[in-house]
C-alpha positions in Angstrom: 158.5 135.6 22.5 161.6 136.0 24.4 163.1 133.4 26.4 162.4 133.9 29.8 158.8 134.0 28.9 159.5 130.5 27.0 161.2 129.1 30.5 158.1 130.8 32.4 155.6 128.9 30.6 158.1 125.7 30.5 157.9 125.7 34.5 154.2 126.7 34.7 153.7 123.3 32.9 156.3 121.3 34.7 154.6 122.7 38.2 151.0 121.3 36.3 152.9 117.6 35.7 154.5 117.6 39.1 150.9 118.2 41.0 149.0 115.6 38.4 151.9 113.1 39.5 151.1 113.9 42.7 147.6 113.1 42.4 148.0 109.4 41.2 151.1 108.6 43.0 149.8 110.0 46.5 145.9 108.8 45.3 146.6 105.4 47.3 147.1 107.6 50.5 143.1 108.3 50.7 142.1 105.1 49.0 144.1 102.3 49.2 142.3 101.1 52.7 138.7 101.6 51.2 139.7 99.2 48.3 141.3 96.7 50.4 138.1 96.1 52.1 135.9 96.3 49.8 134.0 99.2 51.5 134.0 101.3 47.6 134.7 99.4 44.2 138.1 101.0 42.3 136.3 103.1 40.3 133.7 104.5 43.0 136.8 104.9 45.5 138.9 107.0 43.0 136.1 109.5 42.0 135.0 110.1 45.6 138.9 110.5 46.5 139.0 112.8 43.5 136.4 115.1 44.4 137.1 115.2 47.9 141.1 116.3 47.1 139.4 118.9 44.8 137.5 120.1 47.7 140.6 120.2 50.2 142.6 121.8 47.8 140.2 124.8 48.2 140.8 125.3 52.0 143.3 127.2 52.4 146.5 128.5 51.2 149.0 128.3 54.9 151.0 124.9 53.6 151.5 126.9 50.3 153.2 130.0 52.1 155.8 127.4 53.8 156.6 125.8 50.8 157.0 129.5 49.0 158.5 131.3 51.5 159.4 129.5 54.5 162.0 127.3 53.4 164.6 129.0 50.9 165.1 132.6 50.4 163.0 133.2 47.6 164.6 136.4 46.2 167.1 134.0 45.3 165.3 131.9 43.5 164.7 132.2 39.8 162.6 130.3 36.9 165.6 127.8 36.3 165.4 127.0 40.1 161.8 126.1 40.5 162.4 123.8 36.9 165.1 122.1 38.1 163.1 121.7 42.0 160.2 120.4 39.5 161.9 117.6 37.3 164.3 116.4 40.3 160.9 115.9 42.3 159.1 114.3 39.3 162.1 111.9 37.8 161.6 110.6 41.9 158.3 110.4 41.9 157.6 108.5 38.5 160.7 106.0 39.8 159.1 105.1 43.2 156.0 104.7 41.4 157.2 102.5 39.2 158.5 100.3 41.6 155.4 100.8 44.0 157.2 102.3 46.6 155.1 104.9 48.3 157.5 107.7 48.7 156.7 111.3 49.4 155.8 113.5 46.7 155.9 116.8 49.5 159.5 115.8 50.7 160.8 115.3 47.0 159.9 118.7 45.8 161.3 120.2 49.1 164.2 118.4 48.5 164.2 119.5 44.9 163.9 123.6 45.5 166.6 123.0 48.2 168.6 121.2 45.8 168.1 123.7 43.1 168.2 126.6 45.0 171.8 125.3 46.2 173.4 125.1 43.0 172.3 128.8 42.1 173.2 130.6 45.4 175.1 128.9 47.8 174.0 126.9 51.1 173.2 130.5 52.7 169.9 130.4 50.6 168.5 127.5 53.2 166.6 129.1 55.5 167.6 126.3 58.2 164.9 127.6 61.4 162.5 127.0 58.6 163.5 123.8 57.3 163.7 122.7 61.2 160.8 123.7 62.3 158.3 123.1 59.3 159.9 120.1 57.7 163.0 117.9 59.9 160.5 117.8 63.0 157.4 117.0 61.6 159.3 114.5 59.4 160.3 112.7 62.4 158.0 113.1 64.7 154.5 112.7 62.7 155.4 109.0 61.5 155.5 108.6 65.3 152.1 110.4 66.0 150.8 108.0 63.0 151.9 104.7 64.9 150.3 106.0 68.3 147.3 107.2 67.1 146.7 104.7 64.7 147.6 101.9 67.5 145.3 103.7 70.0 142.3 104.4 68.3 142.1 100.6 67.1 143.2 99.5 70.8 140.1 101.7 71.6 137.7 100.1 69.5 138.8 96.4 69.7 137.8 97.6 74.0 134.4 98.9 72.8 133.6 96.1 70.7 135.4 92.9 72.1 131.7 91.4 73.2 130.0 92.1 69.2 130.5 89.7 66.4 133.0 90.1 63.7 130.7 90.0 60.9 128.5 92.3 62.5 131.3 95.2 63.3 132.6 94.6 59.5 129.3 95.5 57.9 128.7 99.0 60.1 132.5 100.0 59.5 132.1 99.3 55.7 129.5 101.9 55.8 131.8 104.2 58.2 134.8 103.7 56.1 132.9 105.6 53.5 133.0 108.7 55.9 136.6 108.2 57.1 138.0 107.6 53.8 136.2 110.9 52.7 137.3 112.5 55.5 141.3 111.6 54.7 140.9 112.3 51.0 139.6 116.0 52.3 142.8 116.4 54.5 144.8 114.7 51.5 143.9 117.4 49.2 144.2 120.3 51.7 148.1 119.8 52.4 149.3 118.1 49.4 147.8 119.9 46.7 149.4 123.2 48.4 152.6 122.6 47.7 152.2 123.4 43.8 150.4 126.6 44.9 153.5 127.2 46.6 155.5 126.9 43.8 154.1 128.1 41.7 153.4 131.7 43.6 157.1 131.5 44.3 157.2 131.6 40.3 155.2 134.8 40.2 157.1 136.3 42.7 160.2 136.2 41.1 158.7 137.6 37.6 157.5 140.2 39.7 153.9 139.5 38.7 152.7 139.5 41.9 154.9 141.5 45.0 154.4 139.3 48.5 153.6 135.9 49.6 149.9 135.3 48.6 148.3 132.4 46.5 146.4 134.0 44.1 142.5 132.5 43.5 143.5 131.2 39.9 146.6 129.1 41.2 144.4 128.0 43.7 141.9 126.7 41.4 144.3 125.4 38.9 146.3 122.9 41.4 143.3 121.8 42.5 141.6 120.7 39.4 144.9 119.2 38.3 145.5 117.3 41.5 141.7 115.8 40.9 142.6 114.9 37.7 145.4 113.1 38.7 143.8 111.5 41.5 141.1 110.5 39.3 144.2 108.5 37.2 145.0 106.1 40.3 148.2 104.6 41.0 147.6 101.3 41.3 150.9 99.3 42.3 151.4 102.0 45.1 147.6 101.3 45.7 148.2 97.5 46.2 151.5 98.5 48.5 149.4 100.4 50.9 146.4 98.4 50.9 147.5 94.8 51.2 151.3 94.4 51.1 151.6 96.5 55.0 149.0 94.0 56.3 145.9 92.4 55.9 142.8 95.0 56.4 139.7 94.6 57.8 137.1 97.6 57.9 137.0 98.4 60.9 141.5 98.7 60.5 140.8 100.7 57.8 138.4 103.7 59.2 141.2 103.8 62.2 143.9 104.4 59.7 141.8 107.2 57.8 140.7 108.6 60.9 143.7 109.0 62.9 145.9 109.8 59.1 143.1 112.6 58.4 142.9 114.1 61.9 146.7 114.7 61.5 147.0 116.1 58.7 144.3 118.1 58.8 146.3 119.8 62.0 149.1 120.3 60.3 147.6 122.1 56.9 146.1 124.7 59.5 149.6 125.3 61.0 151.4 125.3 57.5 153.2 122.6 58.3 153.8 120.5 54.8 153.8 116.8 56.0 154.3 114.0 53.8 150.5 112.2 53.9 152.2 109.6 53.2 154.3 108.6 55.9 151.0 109.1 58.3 148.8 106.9 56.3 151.4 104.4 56.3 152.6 104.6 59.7 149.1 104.9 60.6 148.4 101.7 59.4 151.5 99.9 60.6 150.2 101.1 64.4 147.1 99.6 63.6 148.2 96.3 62.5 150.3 96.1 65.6 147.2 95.8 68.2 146.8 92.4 66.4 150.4 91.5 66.5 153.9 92.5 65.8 154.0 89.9 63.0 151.0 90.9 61.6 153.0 93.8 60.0 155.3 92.8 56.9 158.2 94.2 58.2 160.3 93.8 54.9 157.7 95.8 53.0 157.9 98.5 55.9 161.0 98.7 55.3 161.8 99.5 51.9 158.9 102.2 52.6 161.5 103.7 55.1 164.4 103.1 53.0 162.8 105.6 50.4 161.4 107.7 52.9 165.1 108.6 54.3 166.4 108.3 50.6 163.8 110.9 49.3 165.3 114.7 50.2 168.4 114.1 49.2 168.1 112.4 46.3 166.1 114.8 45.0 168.4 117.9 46.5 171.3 116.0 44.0 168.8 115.4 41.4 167.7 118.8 41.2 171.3 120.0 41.4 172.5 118.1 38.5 169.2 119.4 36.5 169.9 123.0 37.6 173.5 122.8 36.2 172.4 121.4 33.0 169.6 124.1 32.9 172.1 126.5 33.1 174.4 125.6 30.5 171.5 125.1 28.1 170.5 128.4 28.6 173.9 129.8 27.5 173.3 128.5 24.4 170.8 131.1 23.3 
């Protein structure tokens, strides 16, 4: 066995860590709010999130072409590349969930081939409308959307059911949590489990296994049951960040976070647009907290979110960088 094949199966397992990673670090994005209040047991929640990401995973493959082809120039990418895009984006994400900081895992392995791709070829590789377009704006502007729609729809229901009692409009959303959480798990799976696909087509491509830009049905499959898997492994200090440490949830706050963080994302995986979930189940929750009050948010612990979410591309870009040039000098050894 020669030693490109050796790096080729190295970075088809390093793709397979990076998406299991994904799926218990990112896991508290569809479940964290239906544990808070109670509306599914731990164990209940993570299965149904897990089957659900399984089933989003299989929706489509337009997030994966972005991540594969919209964002670097992928004939100059090579095997070393996408390892070194892999490691940077995992050494982030096993830190953040260490310290229970709910990071993106999409915007750490962007960062990562960006990084990577860098260090082998030069900033000209960046294709910069791309990045602009598919990845700076939605960045920016979706955390925004999250607030809105997240403060709107639970404006809207706390108009609807001002006159009904509390205990009353806790027990039917409990039930309806059980739908929305479902519903963001689905949407979970269908942009975040992409991004492997993405990579690890762009892999293909460069070994000249396949000859354009399309996901093949195994790689499909294969990210999907491996985000499930990972998924099905919980997170549980990012869990406890999301679903109590933001603020205090009720059921009826929770199935206006899922709602409004599903329907989002859900857009944007039909557009290709690879948004960290995230950021929109966060800020999602944030604008929902804030119909109560502005205090009713803990600020500090929205702000170290922040902190990592600005942090996240670049460290990884320098991460990946570092790894590349190691890479490199390893491989001259043989």
């Amino acid at each position: 066995m020669d030693l490109t094949t050796i790096i080729f199966i190295i970075v088809i397992l390093l793709a397979l860590v990076f998406e299991y990673i994904n799926g218990f670090h990112d896991s508290a994005n569809a479940i964290a709010t239906v544990i808070s209040t109670k509306a599914l047991t731990p164990r209940k929640a993570i299965l149904y999130a897990a089957f659900l990401n399984l089933l989003g995973a299989l929706l489509g493959t337009h997030v994966a072409k972005t991540i594969g082809g919209g964002i670097v120039d992928s004939g100059s990418v090579t095997q070393i590349v996408i390892a070194s895009a892999l490691v940077g984006a995992i050494i982030w994400n096993l830190l953040t969930w260490y310290y229970g900081i709910p990071s993106s895992s999409s915007h750490a392995l962007i960062g990562g081939l960006m990084g990577a791709a860098m260090a082998h070829s030069g900033y000209g590789v960046i294709k910069i409308t791309g990045f602009i377009e598919k990845i700076f704006i939605p960045m920016i502007t979706s955390p925004m959307l999250g607030i809105i729609i997240g403060f709107a729809i639970m404006l809207m229901f706390l108009w609807i059911f001002a006159k009904a009692h509390p205990e009353t409009i806790n027990k039917r959303f409990k039930k309806l949590q059980l739908i929305s959480s479902g519903f963001l798990a689905l949407s979970h799976g269908s942009n975040d489990a992409q991004k492997t696909m993405g990579i690890l087509t762009l892999l293909l491509l460069s070994r000249g296994y396949i000859h354009e830009m399309e996901v093949p049905l195994w790689v499909v499959i294969l990210c999907a049951f491996t985000m499930a898997f990972g998924t099905a492994a919980g997170g549980w200090k990012i869990i406890r960040t999301m679903g109590s440490k933001v603020i205090k949830m009720k059921p009826i706050n929770g199935f206006a976070a899922e709602v409004s963080s599903a329907s989002i994302i859900l857009t944007a995986s039909h557009f290709g647009i690879p948004l960290s979930t995230t950021h929109i189940i966060s800020t999602s929750i944030m604008g929902v907290g804030s119909t109560r009050r502005v205090s009713a948010v803990k600020w500090g612990i929205v702000g170290n979110i922040v902190q990592a979410w600005i942090f996240t591309i670049p460290v990884t870009m320098i991460l990946s960088a570092l790894c590349y040039v190691i890479a490199t000098k390893i491989a001259l050894l043989f």
